[in-house]
C-alpha positions in Angstrom: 12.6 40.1 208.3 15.9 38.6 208.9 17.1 36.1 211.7 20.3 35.5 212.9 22.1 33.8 215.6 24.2 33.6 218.1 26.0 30.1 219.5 27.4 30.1 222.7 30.5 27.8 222.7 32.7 29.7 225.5 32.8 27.1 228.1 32.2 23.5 225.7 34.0 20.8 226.9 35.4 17.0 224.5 31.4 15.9 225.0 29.9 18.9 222.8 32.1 17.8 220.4 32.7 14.0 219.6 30.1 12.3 218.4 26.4 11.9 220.0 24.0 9.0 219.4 26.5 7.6 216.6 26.0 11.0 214.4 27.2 14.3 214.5 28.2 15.7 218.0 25.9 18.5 219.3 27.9 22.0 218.4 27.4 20.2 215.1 24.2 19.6 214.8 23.4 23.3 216.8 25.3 24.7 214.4 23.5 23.1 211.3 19.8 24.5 212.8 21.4 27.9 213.2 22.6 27.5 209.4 19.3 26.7 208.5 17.2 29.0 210.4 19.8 32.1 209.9 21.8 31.0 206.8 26.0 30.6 207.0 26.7 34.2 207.5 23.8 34.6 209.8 25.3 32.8 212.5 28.3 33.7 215.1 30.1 31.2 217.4 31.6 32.3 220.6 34.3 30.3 221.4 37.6 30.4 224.1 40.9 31.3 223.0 42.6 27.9 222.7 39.1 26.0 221.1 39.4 25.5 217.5 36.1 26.3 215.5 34.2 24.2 212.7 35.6 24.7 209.8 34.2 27.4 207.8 32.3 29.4 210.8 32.6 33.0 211.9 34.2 32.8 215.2 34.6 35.4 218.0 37.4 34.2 220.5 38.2 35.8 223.7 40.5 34.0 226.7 37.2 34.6 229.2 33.6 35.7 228.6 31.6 37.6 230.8 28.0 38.2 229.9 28.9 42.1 229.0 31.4 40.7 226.8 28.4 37.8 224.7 26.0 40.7 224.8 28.4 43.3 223.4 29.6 40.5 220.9 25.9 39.3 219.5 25.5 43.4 219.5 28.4 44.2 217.1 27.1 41.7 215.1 23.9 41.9 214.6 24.5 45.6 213.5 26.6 44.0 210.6 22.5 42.8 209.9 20.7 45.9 210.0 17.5 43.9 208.4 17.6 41.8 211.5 14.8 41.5 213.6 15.1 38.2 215.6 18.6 37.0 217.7 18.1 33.2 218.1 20.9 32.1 221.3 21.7 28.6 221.2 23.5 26.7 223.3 26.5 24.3 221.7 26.1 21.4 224.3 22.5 21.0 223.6 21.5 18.2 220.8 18.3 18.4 221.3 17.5 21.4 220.4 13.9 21.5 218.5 13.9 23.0 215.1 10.0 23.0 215.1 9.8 25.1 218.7 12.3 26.8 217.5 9.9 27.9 214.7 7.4 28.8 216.8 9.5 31.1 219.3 10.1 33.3 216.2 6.7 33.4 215.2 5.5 34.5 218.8 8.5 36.4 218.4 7.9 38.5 215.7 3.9 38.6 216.3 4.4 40.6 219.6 7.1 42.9 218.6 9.2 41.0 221.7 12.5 41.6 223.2 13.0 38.8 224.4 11.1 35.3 223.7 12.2 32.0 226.0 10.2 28.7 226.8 9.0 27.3 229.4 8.4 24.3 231.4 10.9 21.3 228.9 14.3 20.3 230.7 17.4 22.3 229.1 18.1 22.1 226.2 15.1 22.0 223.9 14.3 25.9 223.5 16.3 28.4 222.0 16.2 32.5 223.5 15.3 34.9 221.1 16.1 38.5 221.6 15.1 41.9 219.4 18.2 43.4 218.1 17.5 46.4 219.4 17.6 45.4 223.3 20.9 44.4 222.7 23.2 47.7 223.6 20.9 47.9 227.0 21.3 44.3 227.7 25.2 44.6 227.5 24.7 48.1 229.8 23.2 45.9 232.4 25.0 42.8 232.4 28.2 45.0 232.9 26.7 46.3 236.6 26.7 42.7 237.5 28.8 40.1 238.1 27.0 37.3 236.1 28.6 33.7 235.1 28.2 32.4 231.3 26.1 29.7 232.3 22.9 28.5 230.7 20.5 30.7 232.5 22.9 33.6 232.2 20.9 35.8 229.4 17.5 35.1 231.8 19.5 36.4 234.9 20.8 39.3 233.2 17.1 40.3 232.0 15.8 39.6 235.6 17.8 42.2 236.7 15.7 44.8 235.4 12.9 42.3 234.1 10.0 44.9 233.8 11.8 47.0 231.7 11.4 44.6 228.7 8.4 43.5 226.7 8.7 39.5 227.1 6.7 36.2 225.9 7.0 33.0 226.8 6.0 29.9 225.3 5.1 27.2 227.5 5.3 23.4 228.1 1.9 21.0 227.9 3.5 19.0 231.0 5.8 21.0 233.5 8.9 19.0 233.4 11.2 21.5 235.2 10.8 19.2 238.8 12.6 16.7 237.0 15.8 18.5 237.1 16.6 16.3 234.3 19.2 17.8 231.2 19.6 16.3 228.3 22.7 18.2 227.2 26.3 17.1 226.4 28.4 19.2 229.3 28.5 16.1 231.6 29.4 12.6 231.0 25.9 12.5 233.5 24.0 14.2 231.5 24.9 13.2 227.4 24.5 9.3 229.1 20.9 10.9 229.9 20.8 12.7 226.4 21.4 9.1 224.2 19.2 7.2 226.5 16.6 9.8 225.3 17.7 9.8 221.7 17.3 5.6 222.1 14.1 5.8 222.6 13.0 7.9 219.8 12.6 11.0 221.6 13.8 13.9 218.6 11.5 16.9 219.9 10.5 18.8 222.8 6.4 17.7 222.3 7.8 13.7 222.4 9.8 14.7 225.8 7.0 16.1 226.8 4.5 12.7 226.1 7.6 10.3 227.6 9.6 12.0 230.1 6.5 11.6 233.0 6.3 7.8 232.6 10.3 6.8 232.4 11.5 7.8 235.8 15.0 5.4 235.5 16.0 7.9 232.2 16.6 10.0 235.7 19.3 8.0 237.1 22.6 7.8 235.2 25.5 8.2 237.2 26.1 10.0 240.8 26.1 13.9 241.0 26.4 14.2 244.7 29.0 12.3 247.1 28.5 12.5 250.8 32.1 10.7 252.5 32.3 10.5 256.2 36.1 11.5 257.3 35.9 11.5 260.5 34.0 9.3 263.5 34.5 12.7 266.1 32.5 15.6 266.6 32.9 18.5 269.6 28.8 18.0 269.9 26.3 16.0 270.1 22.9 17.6 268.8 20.2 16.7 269.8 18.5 16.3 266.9 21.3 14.5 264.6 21.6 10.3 264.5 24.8 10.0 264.5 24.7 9.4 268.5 22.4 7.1 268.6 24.4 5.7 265.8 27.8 5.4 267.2 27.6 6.3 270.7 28.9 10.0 271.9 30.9 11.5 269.3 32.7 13.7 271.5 34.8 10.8 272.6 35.7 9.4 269.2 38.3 10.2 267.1 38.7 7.5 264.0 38.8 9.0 260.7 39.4 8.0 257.0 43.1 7.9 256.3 44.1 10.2 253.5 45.5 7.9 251.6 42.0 6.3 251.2 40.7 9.3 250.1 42.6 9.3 247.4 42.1 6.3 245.9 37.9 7.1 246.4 38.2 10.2 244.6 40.3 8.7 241.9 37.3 5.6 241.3 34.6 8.6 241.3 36.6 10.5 238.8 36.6 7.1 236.8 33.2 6.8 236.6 31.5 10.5 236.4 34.5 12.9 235.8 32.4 15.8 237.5 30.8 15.4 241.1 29.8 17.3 244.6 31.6 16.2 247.0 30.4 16.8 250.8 32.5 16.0 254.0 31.8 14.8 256.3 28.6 12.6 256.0 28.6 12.3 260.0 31.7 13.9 262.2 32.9 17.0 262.2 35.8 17.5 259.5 37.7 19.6 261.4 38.8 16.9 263.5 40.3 15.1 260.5 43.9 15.8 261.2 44.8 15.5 256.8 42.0 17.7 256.3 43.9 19.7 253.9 45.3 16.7 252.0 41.5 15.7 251.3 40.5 19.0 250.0 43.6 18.6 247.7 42.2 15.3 246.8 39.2 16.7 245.7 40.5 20.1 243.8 42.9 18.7 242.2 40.1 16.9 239.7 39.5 20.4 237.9 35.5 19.1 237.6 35.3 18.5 240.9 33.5 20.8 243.6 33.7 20.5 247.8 31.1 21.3 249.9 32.7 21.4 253.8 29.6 20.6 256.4 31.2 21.7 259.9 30.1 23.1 263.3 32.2 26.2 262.7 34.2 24.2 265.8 38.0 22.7 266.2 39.6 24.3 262.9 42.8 25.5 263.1 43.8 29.2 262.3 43.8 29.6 258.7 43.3 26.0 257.5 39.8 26.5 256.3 40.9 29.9 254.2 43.8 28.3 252.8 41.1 25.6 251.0 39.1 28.7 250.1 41.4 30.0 248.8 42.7 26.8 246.8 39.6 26.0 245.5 37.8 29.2 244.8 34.4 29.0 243.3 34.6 25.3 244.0 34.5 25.4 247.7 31.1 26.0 249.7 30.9 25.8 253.3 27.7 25.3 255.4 27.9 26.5 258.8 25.4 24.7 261.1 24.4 27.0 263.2 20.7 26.4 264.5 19.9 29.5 266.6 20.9 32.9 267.6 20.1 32.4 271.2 22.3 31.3 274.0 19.8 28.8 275.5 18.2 27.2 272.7 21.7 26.7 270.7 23.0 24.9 273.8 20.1 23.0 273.8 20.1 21.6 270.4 23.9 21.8 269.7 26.0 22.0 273.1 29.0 24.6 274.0 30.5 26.8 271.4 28.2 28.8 269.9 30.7 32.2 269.8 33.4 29.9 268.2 30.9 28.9 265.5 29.4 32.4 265.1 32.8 33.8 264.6 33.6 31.2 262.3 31.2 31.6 260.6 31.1 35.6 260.0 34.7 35.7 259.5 34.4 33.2 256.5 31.9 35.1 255.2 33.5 38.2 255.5 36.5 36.2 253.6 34.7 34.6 251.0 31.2 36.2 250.2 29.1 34.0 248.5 30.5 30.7 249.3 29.4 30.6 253.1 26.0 29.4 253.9 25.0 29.6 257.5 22.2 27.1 258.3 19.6 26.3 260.8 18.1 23.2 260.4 14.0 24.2 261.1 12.1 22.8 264.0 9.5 22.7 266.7 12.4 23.8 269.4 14.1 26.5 267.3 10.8 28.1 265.4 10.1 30.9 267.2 13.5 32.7 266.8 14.5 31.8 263.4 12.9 34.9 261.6 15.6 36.7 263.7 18.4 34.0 262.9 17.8 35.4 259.5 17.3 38.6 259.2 20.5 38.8 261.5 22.8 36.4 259.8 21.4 38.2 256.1 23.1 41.4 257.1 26.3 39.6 257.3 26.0 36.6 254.3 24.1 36.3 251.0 23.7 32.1 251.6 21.7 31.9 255.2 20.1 28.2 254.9 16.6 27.5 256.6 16.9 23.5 256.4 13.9 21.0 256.6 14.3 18.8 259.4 15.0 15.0 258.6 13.4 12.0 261.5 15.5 9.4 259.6 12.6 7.0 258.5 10.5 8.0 261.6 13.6 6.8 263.8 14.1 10.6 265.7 11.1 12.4 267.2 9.0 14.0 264.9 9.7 17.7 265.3 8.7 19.1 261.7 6.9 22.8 261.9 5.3 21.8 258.5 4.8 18.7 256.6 6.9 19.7 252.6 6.1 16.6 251.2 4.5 16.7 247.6 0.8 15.4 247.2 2.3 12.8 244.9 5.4 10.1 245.7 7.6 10.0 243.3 11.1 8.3 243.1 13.9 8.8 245.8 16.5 11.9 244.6 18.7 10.7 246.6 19.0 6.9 245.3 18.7 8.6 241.9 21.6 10.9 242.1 23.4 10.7 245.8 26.0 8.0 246.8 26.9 7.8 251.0 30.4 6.5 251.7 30.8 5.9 255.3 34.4 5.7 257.2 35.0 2.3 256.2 34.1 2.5 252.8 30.7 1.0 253.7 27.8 2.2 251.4 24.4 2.6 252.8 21.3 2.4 250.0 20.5 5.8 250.9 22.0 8.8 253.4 18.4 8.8 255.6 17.5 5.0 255.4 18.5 4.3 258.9 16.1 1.4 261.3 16.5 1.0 264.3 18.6 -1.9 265.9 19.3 -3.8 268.8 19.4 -1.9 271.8 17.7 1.0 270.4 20.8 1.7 268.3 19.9 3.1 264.9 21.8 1.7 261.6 21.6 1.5 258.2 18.7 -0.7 256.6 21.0 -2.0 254.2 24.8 -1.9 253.0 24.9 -2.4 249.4 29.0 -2.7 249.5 32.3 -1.5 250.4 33.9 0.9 247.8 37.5 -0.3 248.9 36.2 -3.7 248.5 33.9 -3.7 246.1 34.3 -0.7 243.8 32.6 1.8 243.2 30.8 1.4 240.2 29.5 -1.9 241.5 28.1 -0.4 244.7 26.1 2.5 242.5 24.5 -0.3 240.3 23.4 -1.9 243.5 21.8 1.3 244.4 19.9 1.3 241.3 18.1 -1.6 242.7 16.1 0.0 244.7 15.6 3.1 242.7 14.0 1.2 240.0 11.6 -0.4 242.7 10.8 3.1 243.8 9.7 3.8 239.8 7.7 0.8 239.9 5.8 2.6 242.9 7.9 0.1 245.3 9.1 1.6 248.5 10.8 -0.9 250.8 11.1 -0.2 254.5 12.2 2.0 255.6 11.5 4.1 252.2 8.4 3.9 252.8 8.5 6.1 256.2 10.8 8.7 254.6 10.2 12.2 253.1 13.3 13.1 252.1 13.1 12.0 248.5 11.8 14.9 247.3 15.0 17.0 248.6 17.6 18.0 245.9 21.4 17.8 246.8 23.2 18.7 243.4 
């Protein structure tokens, strides 16, 4: 019985290589398991074109990898092994990857006569795949009749394709951890911060993360993922269900917006302190109104780690703008298109006039860019009865149709919920965890839903924790972590304690 292995390098960025927790960085210390388990010329690294390799490895280079092309590759090679019986993949990005699970996928492995062995249940970066040699030449067939990216659950999707086809095992986790959406790997600044906070405290195995990770909620917050900005103060409708009215007063008769210039300099402090983000316009008001709306999608795309979600009505957008961003950003640009309902009556009820300019907004972005247009209806009491058919209708047309849980801000709108989502268990706010909201002065609330009402019945934030013009950005993030850490201590301030978003998951 021979193993040998396969390292999947292709898309490694500087933190998979410099150093991690004052030792080796992680292709390194990937690359020594892989040595050890599969022996120096057991082991092949898939690199890009331009990366240079460790010194002393066997390399594959290509200038971009499909999953056809790794398959094919960890094929070719594991016929130069003909004694092989075991194909270990391993990520380079992921430190933490546990020599003594490791063992014990190849055992389960090798005891069941498996094609392919995974676990289950630890965050990313723990567990190794395993596949049997001979699954290899099918794998590749398959992966090549779809379109698949080479990202960490690539080799599951590719085998989910055709998934009782293959004998599988799976070794699992003593604790679930997966709802903790926490990775301990070194592709984000995020997420190798998270990695040496968990190296810190001792943590060297997937059975320690497993015994820790439950009772250290702040190892979840590091630094933002998610970035909601307001642009713009107007919107062609008032719905009925949204705050914003009872915020500001009828946004159909404002028109401030952030100045582009503004932008900039925001985008340039949240590159400064997380070099990859989601960025989402607008927070409240409709982004088509913003008359440099181009210039702020520039402002976001031209940070090559950045990615732009565009929440609109479908309303107001001038011919071709929105598919010359598309365009621009590629993969990097989603669009939601709130939507609501198919019907005449009940759209003008919850949203106002304009339902064929959204609907034909919405299809013929679709139509454009398949797979980055998600239409969405926000689920309620006054839309429930139709929205089987919103969906089936709108899933002829799109791949993305949204069904979105409907937020009462804190209790401050009417309670119109068809189904109460929340867990059995609170748990720490998400959203204060990973979410910053940056409103069209540069004001930051604690938290997108936390709104009380005010004077006058007007709703506003509970709290303002800074301006990022003012303040800065990365003091007005450690300001939110305030309250997160009172939310771990099984604190929840007003009006947290009214809210059920916190279980909700932007990015």
């Amino acid at each position: 019985m021979q193993t040998i292995a396969i390292i999947n390098a292709s898309s490694i960025n500087e933190y998979a290589l410099e150093p991690f927790a004052g030792g080796p960085g992680s292709l390194d210390r990937v690359r020594s398991l892989a040595d050890r388990l599969a022996g120096p010329d057991g082991v092949l690294i898939l690199m890009g074109a331009g990366q240079a390799g460790p010194e002393g490895a066997r390399v594959a280079r290509r200038d971009a990898w499909t999953m056809k092309a790794v398959l094919e590759e960890a094929s070719a090679f594991a016929s130069e092994h003909p004694g092989a019986d075991a194909v270990l993949y391993l990520q380079a990005d992921a430190p933490f990857t546990d020599p003594a699970l490791a063992e014990r996928l190849l055992a389960l492995h090798r005891r069941y006569r498996a094609e392919y062995t995974y676990a289950d249940g630890w965050p990313a970066g723990f567990a190794p795949e395993l596949l049997s040699p001979r699954a290899l030449p099918n794998l590749a067939e398959l992966a090549s009749r779809h379109d698949l990216p080479v990202d960490r659950d690539a080799l599951f999707a590719v085998i989910q394709k055709d998934i009782n086809s293959y004998d599988i095992e799976t070794e699992l986790s003593p604790v679930d951890l997966r709802g903790l959406r926490f990775s301990p790997t070194c592709d984000t600044r995020r997420n190798k911060l998270a990695a040496e906070r968990l190296w810190n405290l001792g943590v060297r195995s997937a059975d320690e993360a497993s015994r820790l990770l439950p009772d250290r909620p702040e190892l979840l917050r590091t630094l933002p993922a998610f970035m909601w900005v307001q642009v713009a103060a107007g919107c062609p409708q008032a719905c009925s269900y949204c705050p914003w009215p009872a915020m500001a007063g009828d946004p159909r008769r404002a028109d401030g917006h952030m100045p582009a210039a503004r932008f900039r300099s925001l985008m340039s402090q949240a590159e400064s302190l997380c070099d990859d983000l989601v960025v989402d316009l607008s927070l409240w008001g409709e982004p088509s109104m913003h008359p440099e709306f181009e210039e702020l999608a520039e402002a976001v795309l031209v940070r090559p780690r950045f990615s732009l979600i565009v929440e609109t009505s479908g309303l107001g957008w001038a011919p071709g703008l929105a598919e010359r961003v598309s365009a621009r950003g590629g993969e990097r640009v989603n669009w939601i298109v709130s939507l609501d309902a198919a019907d005449e009556a009940v759209y003008r009820a919850l949203r106002g006039e304009g339902r064929e300019e959204a609907e034909a907004f919405a299809a013929r972005m679709a139509a454009a860019f398949p797979g980055r247009v998600h239409v969405q209806a926000v689920r309620m009491k006054d839309n429930e009865a139709g929205l089987e058919g919103f969906y089936r209708s709108w899933k002829k047309r799109s791949d993305k149709v949204i069904i979105q849980k409907y937020d009462d801000f804190a209790g401050c709108l009417p309670d119109r919920r068809v189904a109460d989502l929340a867990p059995l268990e609170r748990y720490p706010c998400r959203h204060l965890a990973r979410d910053l909201a940056v409103l069209l002065d540069g004001s930051v609330p604690a938290c997108k839903h936390c709104l009380t009402p005010g004077a006058g019945g007007r709703l506003g934030y509970a709290r303002i924790l800074g301006n990022v013009f003012d303040d800065g950005l990365p003091t007005v993030w450690e300001r939110a972590g305030e309250w997160y850490l009172r939310h771990a201590a099984g604190d929840y301030p007003e009006p947290c304690g009214r809210c059920d978003e916190y279980h909700t998951f932007n990015a």
